[in-house]
VMD Tcl script that builds the backbone (N, CA, C; Angstrom):
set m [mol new atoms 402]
animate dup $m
set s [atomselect $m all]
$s set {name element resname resid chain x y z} {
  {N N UNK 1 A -7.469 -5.039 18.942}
  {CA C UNK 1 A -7.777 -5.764 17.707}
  {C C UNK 1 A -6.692 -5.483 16.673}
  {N N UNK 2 A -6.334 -6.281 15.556}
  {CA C UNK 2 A -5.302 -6.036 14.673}
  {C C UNK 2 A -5.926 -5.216 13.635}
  {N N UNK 3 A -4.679 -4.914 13.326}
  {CA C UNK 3 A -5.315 -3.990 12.227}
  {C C UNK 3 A -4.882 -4.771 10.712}
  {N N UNK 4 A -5.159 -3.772 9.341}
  {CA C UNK 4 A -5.263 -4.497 8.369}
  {C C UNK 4 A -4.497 -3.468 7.201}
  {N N UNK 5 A -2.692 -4.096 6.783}
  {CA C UNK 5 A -2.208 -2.455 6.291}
  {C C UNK 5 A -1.904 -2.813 4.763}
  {N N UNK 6 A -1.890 -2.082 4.061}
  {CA C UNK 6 A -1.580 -2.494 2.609}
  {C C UNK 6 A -0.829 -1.471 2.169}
  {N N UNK 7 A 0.000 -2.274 1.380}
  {CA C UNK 7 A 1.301 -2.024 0.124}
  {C C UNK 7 A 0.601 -1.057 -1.109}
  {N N UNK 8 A 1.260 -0.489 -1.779}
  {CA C UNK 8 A 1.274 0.143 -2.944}
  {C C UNK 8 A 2.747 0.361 -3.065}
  {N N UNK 9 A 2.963 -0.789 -3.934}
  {CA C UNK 9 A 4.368 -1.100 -3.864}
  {C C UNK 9 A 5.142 -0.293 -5.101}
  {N N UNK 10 A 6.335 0.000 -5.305}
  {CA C UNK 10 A 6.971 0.457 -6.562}
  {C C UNK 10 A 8.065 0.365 -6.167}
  {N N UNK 11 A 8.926 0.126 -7.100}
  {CA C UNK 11 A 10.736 -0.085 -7.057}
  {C C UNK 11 A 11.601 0.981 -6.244}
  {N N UNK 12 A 11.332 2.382 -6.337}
  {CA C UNK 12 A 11.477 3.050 -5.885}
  {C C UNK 12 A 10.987 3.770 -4.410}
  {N N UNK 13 A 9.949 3.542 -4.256}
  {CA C UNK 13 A 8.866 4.288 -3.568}
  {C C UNK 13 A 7.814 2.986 -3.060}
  {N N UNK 14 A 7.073 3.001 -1.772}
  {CA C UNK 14 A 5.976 2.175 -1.435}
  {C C UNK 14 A 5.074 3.015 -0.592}
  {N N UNK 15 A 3.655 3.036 -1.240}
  {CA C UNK 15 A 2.709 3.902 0.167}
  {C C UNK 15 A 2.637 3.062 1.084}
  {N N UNK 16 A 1.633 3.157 2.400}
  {CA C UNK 16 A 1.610 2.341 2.902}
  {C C UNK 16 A 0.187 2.994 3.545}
  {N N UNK 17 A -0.731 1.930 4.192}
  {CA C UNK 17 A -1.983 2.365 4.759}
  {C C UNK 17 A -2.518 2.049 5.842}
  {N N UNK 18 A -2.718 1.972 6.733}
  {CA C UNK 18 A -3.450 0.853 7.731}
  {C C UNK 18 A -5.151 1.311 8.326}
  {N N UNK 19 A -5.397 -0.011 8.936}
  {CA C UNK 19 A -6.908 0.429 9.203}
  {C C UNK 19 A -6.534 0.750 10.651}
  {N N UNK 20 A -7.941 1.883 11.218}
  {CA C UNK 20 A -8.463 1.659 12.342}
  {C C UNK 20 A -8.409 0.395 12.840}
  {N N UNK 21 A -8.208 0.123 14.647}
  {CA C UNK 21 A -8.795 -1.328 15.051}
  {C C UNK 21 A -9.791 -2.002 14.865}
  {N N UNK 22 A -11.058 -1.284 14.411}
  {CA C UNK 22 A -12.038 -2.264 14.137}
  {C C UNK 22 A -11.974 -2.368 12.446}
  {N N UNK 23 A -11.277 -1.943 12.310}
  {CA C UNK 23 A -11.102 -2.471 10.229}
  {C C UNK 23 A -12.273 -1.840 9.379}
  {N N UNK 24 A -12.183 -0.553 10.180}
  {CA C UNK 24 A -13.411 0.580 9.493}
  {C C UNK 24 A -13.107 1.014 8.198}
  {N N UNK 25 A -11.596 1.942 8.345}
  {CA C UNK 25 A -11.471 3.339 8.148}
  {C C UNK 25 A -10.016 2.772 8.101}
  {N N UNK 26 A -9.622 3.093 6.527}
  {CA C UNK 26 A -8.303 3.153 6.119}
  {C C UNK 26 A -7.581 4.427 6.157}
  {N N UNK 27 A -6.847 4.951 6.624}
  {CA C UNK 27 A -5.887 5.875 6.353}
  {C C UNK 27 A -4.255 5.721 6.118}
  {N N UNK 28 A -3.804 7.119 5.434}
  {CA C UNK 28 A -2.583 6.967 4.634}
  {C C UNK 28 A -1.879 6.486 6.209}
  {N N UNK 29 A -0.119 5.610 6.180}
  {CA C UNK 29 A 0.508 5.989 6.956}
  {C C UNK 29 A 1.957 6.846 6.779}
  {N N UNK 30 A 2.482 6.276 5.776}
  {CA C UNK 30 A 3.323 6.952 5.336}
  {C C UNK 30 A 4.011 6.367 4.041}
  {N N UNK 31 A 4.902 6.833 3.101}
  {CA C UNK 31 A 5.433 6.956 1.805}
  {C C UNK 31 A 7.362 6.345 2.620}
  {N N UNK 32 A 7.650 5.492 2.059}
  {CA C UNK 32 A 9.208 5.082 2.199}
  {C C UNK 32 A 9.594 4.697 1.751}
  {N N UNK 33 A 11.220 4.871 0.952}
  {CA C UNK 33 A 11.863 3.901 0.554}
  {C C UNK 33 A 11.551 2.455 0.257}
  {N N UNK 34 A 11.669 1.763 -1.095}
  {CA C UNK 34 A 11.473 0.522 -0.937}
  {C C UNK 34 A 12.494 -0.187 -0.765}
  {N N UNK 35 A 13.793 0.124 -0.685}
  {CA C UNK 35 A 14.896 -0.665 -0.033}
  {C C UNK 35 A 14.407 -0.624 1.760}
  {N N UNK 36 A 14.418 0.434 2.008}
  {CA C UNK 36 A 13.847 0.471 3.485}
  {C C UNK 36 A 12.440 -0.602 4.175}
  {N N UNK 37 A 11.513 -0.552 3.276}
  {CA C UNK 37 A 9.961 -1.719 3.453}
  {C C UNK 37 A 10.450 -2.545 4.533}
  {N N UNK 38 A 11.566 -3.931 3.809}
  {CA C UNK 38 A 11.236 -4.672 5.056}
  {C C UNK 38 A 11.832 -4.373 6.318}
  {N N UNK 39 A 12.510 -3.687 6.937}
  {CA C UNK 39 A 13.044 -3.196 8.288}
  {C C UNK 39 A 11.760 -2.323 8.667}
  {N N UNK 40 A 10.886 -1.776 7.889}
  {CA C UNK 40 A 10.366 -0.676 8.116}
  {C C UNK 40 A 9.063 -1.804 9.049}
  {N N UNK 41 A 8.420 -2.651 7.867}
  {CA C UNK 41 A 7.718 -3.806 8.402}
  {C C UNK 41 A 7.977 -4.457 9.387}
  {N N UNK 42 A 9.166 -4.973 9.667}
  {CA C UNK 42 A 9.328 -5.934 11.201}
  {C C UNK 42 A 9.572 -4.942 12.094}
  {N N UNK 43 A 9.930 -3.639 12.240}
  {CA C UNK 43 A 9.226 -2.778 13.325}
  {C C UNK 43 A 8.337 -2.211 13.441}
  {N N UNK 44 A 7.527 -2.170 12.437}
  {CA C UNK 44 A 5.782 -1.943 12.656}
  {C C UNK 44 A 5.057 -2.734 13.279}
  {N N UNK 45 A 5.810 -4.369 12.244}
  {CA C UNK 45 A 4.975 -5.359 13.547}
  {C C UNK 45 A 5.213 -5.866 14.832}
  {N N UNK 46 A 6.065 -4.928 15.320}
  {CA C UNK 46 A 6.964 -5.351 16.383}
  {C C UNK 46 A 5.949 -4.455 17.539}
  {N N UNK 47 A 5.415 -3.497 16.962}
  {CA C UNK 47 A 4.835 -2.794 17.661}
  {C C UNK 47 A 3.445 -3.078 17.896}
  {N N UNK 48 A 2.592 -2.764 16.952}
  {CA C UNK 48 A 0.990 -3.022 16.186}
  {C C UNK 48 A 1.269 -4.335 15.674}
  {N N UNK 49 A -0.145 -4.466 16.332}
  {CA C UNK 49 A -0.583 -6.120 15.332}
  {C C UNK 49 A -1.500 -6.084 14.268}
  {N N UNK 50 A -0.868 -6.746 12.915}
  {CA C UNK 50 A -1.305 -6.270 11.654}
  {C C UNK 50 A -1.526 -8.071 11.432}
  {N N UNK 51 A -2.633 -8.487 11.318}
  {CA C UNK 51 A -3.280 -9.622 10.728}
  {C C UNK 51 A -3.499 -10.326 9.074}
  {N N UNK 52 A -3.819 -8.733 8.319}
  {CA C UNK 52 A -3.933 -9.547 6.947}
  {C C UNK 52 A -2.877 -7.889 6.528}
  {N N UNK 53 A -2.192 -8.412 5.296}
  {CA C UNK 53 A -0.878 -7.371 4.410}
  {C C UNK 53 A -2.261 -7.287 2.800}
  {N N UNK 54 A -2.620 -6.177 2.528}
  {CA C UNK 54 A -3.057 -5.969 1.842}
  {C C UNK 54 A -2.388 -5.365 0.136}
  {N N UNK 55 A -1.582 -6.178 -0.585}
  {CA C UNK 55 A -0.930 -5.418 -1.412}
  {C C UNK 55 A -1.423 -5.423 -3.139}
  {N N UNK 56 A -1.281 -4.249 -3.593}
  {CA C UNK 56 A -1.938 -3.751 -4.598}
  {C C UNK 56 A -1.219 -4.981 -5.992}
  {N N UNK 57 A -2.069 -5.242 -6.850}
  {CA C UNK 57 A -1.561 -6.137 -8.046}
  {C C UNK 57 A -1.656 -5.251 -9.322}
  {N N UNK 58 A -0.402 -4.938 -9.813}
  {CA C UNK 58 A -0.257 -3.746 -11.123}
  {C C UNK 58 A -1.178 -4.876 -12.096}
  {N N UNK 59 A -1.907 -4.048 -13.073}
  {CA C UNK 59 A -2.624 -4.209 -14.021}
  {C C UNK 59 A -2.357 -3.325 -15.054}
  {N N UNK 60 A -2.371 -4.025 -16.568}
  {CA C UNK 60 A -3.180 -2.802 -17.650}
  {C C UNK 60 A -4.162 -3.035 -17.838}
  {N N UNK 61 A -4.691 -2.231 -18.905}
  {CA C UNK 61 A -6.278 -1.654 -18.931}
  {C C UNK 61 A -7.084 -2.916 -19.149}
  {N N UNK 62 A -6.241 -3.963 -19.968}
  {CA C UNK 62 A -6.874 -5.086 -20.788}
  {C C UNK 62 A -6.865 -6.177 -19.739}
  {N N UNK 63 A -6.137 -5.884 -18.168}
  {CA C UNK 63 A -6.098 -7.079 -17.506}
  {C C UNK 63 A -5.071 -7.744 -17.658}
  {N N UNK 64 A -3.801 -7.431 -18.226}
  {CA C UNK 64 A -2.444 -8.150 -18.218}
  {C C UNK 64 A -1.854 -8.006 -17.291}
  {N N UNK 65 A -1.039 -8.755 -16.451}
  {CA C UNK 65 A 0.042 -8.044 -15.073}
  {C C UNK 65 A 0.883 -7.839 -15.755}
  {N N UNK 66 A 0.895 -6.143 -14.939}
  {CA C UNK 66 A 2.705 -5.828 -15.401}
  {C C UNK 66 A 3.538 -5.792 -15.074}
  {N N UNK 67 A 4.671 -5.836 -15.882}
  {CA C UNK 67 A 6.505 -6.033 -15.329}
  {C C UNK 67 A 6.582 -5.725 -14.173}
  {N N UNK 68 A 6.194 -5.021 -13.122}
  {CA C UNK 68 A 6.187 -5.234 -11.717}
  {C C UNK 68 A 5.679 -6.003 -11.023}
  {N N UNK 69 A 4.496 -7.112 -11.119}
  {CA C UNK 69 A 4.491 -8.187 -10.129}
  {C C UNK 69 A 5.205 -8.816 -10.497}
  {N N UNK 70 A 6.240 -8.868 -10.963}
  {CA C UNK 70 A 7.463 -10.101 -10.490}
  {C C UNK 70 A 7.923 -9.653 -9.094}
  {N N UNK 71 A 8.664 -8.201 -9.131}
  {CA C UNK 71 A 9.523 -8.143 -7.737}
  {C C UNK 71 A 8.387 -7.851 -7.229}
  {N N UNK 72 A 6.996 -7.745 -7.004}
  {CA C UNK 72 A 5.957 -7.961 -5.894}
  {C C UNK 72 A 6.096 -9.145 -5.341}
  {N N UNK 73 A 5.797 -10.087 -6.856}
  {CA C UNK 73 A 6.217 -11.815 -5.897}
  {C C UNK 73 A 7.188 -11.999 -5.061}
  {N N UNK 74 A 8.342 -11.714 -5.258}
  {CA C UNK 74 A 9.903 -11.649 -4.577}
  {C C UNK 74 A 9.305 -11.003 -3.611}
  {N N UNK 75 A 8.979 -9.835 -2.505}
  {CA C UNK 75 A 8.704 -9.441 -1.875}
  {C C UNK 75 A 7.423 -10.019 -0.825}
  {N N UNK 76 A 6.713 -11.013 -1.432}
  {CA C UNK 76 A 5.792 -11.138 -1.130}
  {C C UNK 76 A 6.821 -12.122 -0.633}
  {N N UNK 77 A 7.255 -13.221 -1.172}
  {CA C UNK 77 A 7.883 -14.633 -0.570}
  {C C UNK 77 A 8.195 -13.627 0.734}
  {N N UNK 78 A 9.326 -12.968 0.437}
  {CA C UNK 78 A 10.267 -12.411 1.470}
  {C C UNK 78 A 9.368 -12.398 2.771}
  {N N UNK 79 A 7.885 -11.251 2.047}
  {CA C UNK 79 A 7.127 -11.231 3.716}
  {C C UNK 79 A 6.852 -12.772 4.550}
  {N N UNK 80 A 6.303 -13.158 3.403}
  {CA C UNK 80 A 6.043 -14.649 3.914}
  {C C UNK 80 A 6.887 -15.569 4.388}
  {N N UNK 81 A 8.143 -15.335 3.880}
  {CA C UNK 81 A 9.192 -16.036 4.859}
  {C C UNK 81 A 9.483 -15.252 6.835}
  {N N UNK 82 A 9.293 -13.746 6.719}
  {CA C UNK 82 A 9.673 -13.225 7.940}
  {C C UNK 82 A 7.977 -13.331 8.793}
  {N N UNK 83 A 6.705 -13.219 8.516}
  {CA C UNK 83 A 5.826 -13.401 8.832}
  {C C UNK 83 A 5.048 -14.714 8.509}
  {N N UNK 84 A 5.217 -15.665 9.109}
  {CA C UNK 84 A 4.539 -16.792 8.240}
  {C C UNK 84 A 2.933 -16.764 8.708}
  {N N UNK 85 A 2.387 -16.060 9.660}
  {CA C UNK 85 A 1.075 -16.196 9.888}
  {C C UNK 85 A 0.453 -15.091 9.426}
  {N N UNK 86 A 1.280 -14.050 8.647}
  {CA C UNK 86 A 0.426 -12.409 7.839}
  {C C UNK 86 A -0.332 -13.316 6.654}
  {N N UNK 87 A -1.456 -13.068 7.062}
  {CA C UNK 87 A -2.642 -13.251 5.816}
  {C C UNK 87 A -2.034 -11.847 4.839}
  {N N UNK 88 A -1.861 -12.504 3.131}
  {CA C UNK 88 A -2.133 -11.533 2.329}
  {C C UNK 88 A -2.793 -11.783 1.320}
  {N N UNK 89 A -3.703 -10.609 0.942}
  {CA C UNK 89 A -4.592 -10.459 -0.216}
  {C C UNK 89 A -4.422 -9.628 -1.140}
  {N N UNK 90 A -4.205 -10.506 -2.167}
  {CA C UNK 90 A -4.185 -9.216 -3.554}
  {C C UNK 90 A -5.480 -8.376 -3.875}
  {N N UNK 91 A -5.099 -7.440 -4.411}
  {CA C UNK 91 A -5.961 -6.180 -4.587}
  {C C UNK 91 A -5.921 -5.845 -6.657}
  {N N UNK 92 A -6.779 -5.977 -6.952}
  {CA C UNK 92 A -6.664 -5.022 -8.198}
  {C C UNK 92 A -6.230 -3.533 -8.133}
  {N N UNK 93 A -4.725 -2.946 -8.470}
  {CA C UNK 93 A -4.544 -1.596 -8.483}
  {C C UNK 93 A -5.272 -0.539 -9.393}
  {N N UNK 94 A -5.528 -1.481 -10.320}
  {CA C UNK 94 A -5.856 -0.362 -11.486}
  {C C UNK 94 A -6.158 0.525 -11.023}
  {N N UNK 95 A -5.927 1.511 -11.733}
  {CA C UNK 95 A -6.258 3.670 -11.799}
  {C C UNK 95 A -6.269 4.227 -10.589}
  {N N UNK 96 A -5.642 2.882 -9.413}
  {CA C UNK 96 A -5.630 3.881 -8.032}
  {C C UNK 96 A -4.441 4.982 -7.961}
  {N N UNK 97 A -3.704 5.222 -9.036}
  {CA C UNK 97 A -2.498 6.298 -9.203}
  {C C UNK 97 A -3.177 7.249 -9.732}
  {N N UNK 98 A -4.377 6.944 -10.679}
  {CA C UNK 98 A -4.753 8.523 -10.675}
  {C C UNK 98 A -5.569 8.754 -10.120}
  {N N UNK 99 A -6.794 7.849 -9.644}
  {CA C UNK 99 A -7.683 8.158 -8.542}
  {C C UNK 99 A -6.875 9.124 -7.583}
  {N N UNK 100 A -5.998 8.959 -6.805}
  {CA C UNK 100 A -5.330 9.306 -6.063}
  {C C UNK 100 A -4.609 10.559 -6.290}
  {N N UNK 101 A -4.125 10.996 -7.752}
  {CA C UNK 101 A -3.375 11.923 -7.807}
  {C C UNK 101 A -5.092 13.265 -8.635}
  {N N UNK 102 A -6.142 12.983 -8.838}
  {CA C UNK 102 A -7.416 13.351 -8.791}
  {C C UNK 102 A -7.772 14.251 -7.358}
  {N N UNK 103 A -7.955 13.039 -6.424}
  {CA C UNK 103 A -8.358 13.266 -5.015}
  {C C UNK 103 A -7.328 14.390 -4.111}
  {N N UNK 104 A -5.575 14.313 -4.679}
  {CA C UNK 104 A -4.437 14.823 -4.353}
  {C C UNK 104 A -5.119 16.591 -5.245}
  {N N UNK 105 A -5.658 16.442 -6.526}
  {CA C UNK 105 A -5.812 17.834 -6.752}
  {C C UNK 105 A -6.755 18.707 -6.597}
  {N N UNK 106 A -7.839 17.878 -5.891}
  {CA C UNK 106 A -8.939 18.598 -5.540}
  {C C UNK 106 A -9.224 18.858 -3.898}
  {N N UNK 107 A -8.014 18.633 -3.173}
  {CA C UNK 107 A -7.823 18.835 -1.820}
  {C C UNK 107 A -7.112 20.495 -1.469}
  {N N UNK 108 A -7.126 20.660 -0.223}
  {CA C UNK 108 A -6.576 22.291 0.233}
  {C C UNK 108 A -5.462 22.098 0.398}
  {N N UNK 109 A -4.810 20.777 -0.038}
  {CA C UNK 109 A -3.286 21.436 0.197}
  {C C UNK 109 A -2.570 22.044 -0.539}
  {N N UNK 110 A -1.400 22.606 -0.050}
  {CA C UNK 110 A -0.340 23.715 -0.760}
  {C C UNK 110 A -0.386 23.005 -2.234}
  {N N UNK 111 A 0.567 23.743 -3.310}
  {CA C UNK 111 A 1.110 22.487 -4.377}
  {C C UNK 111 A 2.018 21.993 -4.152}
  {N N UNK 112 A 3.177 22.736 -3.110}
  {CA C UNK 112 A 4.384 22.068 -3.392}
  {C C UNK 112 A 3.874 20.524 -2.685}
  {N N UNK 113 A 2.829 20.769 -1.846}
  {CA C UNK 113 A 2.487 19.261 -1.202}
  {C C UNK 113 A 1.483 18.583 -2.239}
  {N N UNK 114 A 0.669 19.124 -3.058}
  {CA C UNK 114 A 0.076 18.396 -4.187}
  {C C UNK 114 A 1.033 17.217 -5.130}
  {N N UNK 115 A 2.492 17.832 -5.519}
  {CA C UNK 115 A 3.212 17.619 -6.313}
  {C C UNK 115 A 4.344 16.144 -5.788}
  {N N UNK 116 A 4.054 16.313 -4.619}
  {CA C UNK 116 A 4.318 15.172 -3.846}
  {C C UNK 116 A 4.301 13.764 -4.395}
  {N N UNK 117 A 5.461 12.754 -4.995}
  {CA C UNK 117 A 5.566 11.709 -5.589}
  {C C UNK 117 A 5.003 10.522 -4.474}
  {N N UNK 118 A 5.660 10.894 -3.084}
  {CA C UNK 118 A 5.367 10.135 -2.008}
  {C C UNK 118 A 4.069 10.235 -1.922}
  {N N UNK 119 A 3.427 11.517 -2.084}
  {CA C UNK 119 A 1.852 11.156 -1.263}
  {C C UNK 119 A 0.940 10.610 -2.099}
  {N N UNK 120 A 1.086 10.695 -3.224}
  {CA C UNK 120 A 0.504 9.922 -4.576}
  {C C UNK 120 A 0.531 8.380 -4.040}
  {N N UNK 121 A 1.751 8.009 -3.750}
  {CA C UNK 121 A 1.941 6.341 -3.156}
  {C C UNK 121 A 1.155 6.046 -1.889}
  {N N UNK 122 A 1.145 6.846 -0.682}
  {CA C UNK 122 A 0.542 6.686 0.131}
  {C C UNK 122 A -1.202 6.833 -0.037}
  {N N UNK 123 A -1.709 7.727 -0.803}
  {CA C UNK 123 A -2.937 7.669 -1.079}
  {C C UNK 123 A -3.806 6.825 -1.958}
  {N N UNK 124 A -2.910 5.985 -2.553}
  {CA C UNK 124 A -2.805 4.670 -3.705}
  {C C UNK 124 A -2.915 4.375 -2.341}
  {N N UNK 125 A -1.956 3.849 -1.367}
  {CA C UNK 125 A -2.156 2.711 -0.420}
  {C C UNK 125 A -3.950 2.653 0.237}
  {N N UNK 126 A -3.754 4.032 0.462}
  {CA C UNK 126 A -5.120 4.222 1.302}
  {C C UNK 126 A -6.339 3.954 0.103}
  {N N UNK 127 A -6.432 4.224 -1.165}
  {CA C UNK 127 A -7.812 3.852 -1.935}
  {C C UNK 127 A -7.456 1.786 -1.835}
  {N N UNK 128 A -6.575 1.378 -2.165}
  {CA C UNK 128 A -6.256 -0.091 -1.989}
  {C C UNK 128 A -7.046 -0.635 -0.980}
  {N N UNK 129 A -6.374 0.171 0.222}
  {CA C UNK 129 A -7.375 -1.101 1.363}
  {C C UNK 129 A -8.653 -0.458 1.513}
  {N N UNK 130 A -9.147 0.697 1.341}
  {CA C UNK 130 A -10.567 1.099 1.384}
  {C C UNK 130 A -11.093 0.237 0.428}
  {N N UNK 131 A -10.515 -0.164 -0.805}
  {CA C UNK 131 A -11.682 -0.772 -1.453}
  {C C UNK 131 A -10.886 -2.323 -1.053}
  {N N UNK 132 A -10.337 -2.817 -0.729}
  {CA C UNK 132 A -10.315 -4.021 0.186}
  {C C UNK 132 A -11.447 -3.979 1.238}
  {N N UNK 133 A -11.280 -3.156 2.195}
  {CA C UNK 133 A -12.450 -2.881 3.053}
  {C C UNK 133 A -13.669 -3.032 2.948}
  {N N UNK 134 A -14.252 -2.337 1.646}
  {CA C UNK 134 A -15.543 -2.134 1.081}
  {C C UNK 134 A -15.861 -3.803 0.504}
}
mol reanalyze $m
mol bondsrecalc $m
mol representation Tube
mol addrep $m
């Protein structure tokens, strides 16, 4: 069965998440480069079959998009030009950076791994498609 992976995108940095095959259970996959994303993507899907691209839509508090969904859009065409049959769904991001960096401080890991810029992104990815999921 395909699975279902979502973006937490940033200029710098992108988490990334995917589901279990039956589209249970989101977990992190990994934190990369966002110059790297799309090479990183057409050999993910080269491998695993990923059906719907789940990517996060920056918000402020009041509901304005911010200065980053533009190069989301740009990115998004891009996927949609190299995948033309990836279903994608926007996601409300709001407060999944601190949800995430919350959940990051009340866990057993070390700090130097708490302090982690990457895993902040990847665990943004993973609250994204869980509450896609939900």
């Amino acid at each position: 069965m395909p699975q279902v992976m979502a973006l937490d995108f940033g200029l710098k940095r992108t988490g990334i998440a995917v589901t279990d095959d039956l589209k249970m259970i989101a977990s992190g996959l990994k934190t990369i480069s966002t110059p790297d994303l799309m090479p990183f993507l057409k050999s993910y899907f080269s491998e695993f079959e990923v059906d719907e691209l789940v990517v996060g839509q920056p918000k402020h508090i009041d509901g304005q998009l911010m200065a980053l969904e533009r190069n989301i859009l740009w990115l998004i065409e891009d996927i949609k030009k190299e995948f033309p049959n990836l279903k994608i769904i926007r996601i409300d991001e709001r407060y999944s950076s601190k949800m995430a960096s919350q959940a990051i401080a009340q866990s057993n890991l070390k700090k130097k791994q708490k302090q982690s810029k990457g895993l902040i992104d990847e665990v943004s990815a993973t609250l994204i498609l869980q509450d896609y999921l939900n």
